[in-house]
C-alpha positions as MATLAB code, in Angstrom:
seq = 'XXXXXXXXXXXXXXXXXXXXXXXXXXXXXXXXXXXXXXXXXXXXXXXXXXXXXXXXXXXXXXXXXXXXXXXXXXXXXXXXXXXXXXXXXXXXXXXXXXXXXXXXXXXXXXXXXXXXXXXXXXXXXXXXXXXXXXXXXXXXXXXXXXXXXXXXXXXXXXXXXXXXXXXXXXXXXXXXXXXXXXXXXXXXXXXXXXXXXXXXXXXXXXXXXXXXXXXXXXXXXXXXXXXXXXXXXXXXXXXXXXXXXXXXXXXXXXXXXXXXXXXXXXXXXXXXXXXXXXXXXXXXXXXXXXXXXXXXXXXXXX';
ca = [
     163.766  127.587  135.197;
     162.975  130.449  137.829;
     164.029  133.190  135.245;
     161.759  131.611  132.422;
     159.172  131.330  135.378;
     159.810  135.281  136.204;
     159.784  136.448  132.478;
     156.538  134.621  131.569;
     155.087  135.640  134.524;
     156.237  139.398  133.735;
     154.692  139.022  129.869;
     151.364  137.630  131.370;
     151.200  140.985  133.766;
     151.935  142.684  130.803;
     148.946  141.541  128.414;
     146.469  142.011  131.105;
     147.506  145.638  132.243;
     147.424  146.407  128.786;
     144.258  144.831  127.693;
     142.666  146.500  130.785;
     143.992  150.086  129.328;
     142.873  149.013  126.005;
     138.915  149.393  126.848;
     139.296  153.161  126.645;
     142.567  153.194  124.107;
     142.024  153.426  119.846;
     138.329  152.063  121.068;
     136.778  153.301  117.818;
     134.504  150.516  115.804;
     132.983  152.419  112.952;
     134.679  151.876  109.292;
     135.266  154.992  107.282;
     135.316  155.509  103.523;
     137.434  157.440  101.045;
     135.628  158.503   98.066;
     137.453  159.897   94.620;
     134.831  161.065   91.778;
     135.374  159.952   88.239;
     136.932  162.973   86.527;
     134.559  162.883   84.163;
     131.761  163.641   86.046;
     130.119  160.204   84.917;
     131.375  157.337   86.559;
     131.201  153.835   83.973;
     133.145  152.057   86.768;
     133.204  151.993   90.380;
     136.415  150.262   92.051;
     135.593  149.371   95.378;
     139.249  148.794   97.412;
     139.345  146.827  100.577;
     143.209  147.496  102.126;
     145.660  145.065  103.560;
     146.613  144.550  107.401;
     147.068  147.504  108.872;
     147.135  149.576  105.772;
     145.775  152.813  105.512;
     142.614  153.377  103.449;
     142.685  157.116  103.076;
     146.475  156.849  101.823;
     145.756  153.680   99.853;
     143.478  156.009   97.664;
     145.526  159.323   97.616;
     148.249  157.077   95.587;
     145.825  155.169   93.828;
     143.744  158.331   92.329;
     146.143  159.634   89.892;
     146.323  156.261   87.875;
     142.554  155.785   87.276;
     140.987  156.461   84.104;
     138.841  159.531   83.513;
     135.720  157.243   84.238;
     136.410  155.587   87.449;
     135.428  156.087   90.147;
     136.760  155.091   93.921;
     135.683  153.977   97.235;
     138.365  152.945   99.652;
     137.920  150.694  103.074;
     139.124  152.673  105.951;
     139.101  150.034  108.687;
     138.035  151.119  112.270;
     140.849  151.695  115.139;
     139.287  148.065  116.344;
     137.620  144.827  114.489;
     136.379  144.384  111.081;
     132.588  145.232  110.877;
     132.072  143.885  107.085;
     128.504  143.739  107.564;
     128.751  147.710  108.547;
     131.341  148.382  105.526;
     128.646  147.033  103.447;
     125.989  149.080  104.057;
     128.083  152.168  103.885;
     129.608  150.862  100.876;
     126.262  150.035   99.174;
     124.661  153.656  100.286;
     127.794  155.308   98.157;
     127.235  153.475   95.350;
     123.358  154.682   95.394;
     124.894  158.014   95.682;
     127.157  158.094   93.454;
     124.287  156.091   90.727;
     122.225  158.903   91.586;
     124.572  161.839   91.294;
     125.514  161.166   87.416;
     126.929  157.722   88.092;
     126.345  155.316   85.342;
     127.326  155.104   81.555;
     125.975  157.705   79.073;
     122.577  155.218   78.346;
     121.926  155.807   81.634;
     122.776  152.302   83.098;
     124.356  152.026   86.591;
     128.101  151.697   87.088;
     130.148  148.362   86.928;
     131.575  147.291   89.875;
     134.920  146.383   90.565;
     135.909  145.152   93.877;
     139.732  144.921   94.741;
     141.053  142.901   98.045;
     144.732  143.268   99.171;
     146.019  140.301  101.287;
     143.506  140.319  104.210;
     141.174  142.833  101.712;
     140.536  139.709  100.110;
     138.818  138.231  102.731;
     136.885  141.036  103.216;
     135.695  141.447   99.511;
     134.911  137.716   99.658;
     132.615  138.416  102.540;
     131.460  141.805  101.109;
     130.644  139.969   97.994;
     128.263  137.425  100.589;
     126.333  140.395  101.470;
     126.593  141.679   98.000;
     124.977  138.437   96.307;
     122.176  138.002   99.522;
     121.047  141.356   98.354;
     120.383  140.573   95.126;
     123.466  141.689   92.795;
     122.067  145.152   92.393;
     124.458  146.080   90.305;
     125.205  143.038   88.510;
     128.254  140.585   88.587;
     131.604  141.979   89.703;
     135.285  141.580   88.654;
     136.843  140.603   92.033;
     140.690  141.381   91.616;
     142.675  140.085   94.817;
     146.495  140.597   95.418;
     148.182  138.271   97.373;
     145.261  137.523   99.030;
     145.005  134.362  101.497;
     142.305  131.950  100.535;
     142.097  130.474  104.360;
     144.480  131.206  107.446;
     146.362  128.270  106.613;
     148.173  130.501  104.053;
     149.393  132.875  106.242;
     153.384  132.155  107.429;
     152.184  133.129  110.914;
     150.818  130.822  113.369;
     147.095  130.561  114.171;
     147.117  130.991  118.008;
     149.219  133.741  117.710;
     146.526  135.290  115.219;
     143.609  134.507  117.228;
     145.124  136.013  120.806;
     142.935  139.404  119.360;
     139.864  138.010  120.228;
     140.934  138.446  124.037;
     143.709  140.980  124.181;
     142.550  144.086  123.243;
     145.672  145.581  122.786;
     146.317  148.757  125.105;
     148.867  152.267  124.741;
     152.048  149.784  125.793;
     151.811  147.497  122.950;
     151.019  150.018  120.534;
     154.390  151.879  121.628;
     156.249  147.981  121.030;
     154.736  148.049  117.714;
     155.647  151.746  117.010;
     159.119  150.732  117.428;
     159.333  147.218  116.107;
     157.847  148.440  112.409;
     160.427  150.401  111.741;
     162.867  147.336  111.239;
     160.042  146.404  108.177;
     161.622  145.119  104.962;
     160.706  148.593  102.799;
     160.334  148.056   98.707;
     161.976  149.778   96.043;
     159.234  152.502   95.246;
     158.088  153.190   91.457;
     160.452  156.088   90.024;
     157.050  158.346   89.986;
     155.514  157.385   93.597;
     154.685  160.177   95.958;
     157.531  160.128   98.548;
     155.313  162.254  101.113;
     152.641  159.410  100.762;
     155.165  156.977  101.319;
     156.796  158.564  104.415;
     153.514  159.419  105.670;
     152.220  155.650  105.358;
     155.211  154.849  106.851;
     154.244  156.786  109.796;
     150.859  155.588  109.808;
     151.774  151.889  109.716;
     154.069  152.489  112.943;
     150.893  154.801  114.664;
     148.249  152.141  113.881;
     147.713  151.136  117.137;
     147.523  147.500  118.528;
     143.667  147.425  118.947;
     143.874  147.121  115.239;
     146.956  145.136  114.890;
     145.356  142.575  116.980;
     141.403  142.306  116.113;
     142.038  142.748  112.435;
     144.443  139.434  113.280;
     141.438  137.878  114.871;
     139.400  138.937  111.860;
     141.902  136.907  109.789;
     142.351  133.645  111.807;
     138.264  133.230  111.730;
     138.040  133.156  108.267;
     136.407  129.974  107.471;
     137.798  129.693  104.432;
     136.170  129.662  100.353;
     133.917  126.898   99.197;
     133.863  125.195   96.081;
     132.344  127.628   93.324;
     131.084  129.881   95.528;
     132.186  132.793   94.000;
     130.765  131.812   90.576;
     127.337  133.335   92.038;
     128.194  136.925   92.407;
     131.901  137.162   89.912;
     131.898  137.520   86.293;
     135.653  137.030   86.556;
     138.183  136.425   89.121;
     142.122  137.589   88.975;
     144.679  136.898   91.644;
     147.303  139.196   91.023;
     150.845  138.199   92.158;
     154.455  139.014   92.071;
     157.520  137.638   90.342;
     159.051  134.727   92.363;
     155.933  134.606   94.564;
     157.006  131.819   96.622;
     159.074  134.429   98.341;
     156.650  136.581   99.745;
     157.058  136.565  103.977;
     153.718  136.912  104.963;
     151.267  134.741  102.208;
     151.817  131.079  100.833;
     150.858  132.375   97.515;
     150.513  128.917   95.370;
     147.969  127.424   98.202;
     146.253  130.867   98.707;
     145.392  130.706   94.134;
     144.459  126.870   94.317;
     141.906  128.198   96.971;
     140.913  130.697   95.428;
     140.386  129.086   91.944;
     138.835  126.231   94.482;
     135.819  129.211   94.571;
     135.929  130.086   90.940;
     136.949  127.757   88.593;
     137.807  130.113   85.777;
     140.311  132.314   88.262;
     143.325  134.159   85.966;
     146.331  134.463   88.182;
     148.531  137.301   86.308;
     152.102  138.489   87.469;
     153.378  141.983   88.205;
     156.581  141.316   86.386;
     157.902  144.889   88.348;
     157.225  143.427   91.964;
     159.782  141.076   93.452;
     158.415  138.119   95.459;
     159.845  139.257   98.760;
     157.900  142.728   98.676;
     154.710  141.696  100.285;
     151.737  143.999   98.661;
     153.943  147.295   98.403;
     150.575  148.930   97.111;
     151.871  152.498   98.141;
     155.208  152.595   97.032;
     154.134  150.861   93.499;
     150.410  152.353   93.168;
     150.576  152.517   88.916;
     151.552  149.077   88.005;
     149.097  148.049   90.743;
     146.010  150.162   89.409;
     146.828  149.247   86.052;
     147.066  145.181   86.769;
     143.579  146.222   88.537;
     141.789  147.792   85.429;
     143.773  145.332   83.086;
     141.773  142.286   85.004;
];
């Protein structure tokens, strides 16, 4: 009883050292954005790409890019070192598009881009609420195709439990935990990569996943176990279409409860497709770097 006394006594010391050191560690809050021009010069299409969990934007769209067509064009999510600012994403978001509309964007008659909005895993959530913002403002560029991979409809989908989710609202995650989760990531499950993925971007996303830092690890939990949740038909408003993209045998995937997650999903929009990447095996959980041209093609295909 003493040692279990000793040890949780030790962990609590632990958490509040390192949120104290994690006021001035990874403290940035400001989103960035990757943008990739449509080779064309002319975008028709704008893809809009919100990452998963701790996944890096800028390398998210360096494998991505090579698989869209000559017309697309990208914008990419890079989430801040700490929280999820959707509200902020939005209006950077939304002032891209505008440039992008005014810099040759839009279809040969003139007519502004379509928009495509893409949500991995927690990216859904954050397309669901960009697409709250979106529809407040008015739809300025019309309906969207929302495309969402193994996205959780409400926290009760994730195979993690809430409290342990919702500890980032108070521990801000410091340089010690950061170095636990350096170490611990490298005993991640890794997918069998497409026969033409980039191996630098993979061992470089790799290294990114392990250097993310906790501040992130832990608020972007938070972000996740606040989620209120989709309401019935909500989506309907702002979607011309809805596709929840999945893999074979999805009832093996370790972090998402995939058959709740596309009843809640559909819960928002009745018409939702739910298509299969035959390629991905259920217990690869959104391998979006090491299997970037099946994904981007399930993405244009929706």
């Amino acid at each position: 009883m003493i040692g279990w006394a000793v040890l949780g006594g030790a962990l609590l010391a632990f958490i509040i050292v390192d949120t104290v050191a994690g006021r001035w560690h990874r403290s940035g809050t400001v989103a960035r954005l990757h943008v990739t021009p449509a080779r064309s010069g002319t975008p028709g299409q704008v893809l809009v790409a919100f990452p998963g969990y701790t996944m890096s934007g800028e390398l998210l769209g360096a494998a991505f890019a090579p698989h869209l067509s000559e017309h697309d064009a990208m914008v990419v999510v890079e989430y801040a070192q700490r929280g999820v600012d959707v509200d902020a994403i939005y209006a950077a978001v939304l002032a891209e598009l505008v440039r992008l509309a005014g810099s040759g964007g839009g279809t040969a008659t003139g007519t502004p881009p379509a928009l495509r909005v893409f949500g991995g895993s927690m990216g859904g959530m954050c397309a669901k609420h960009f697409l709250d913002r979106y529809h407040r403002d008015g739809a300025p560029y019309g309906k969207v195709v929302l495309v969402v991979d193994t996205s959780p409809s409400r926290v009760a989908d994730v195979r993690r439990p809430r409290w342990l989710m919702a500890l980032g609202r108070w521990y801000l995650g410091g340089p010690a935990g950061s170095a636990v989760w350096a170490l611990a990531s490298r005993l991640e499950p890794r997918p069998v990569a497409e026969p033409d993925a980039d191996p630098v971007l993979i061992a470089a996303f790799r290294r990114a996943t392990a250097r993310v830092g906790l501040p992130a690890i832990a608020s972007q939990a938070a972000y996740i176990a606040g989620f209120p949740g989709l309401s019935a038909g909500e989506l309907v408003r702002v979607a011309e279409r809805v596709v929840y993209l999945h893999a074979t045998g999805p009832h093996r995937d370790p972090v998402i409860r995939v058959g709740p997650a596309i009843d809640g999903w559909r819960y928002a929009f009745p018409g939702l497709a739910a298509r299969c990447i035959d390629e991905r095996h259920g217990r690869w959980h959104l391998p979006l770097i090491e299997r970037p041209a099946e994904t981007v093609r399930a993405i244009l295909a929706s």
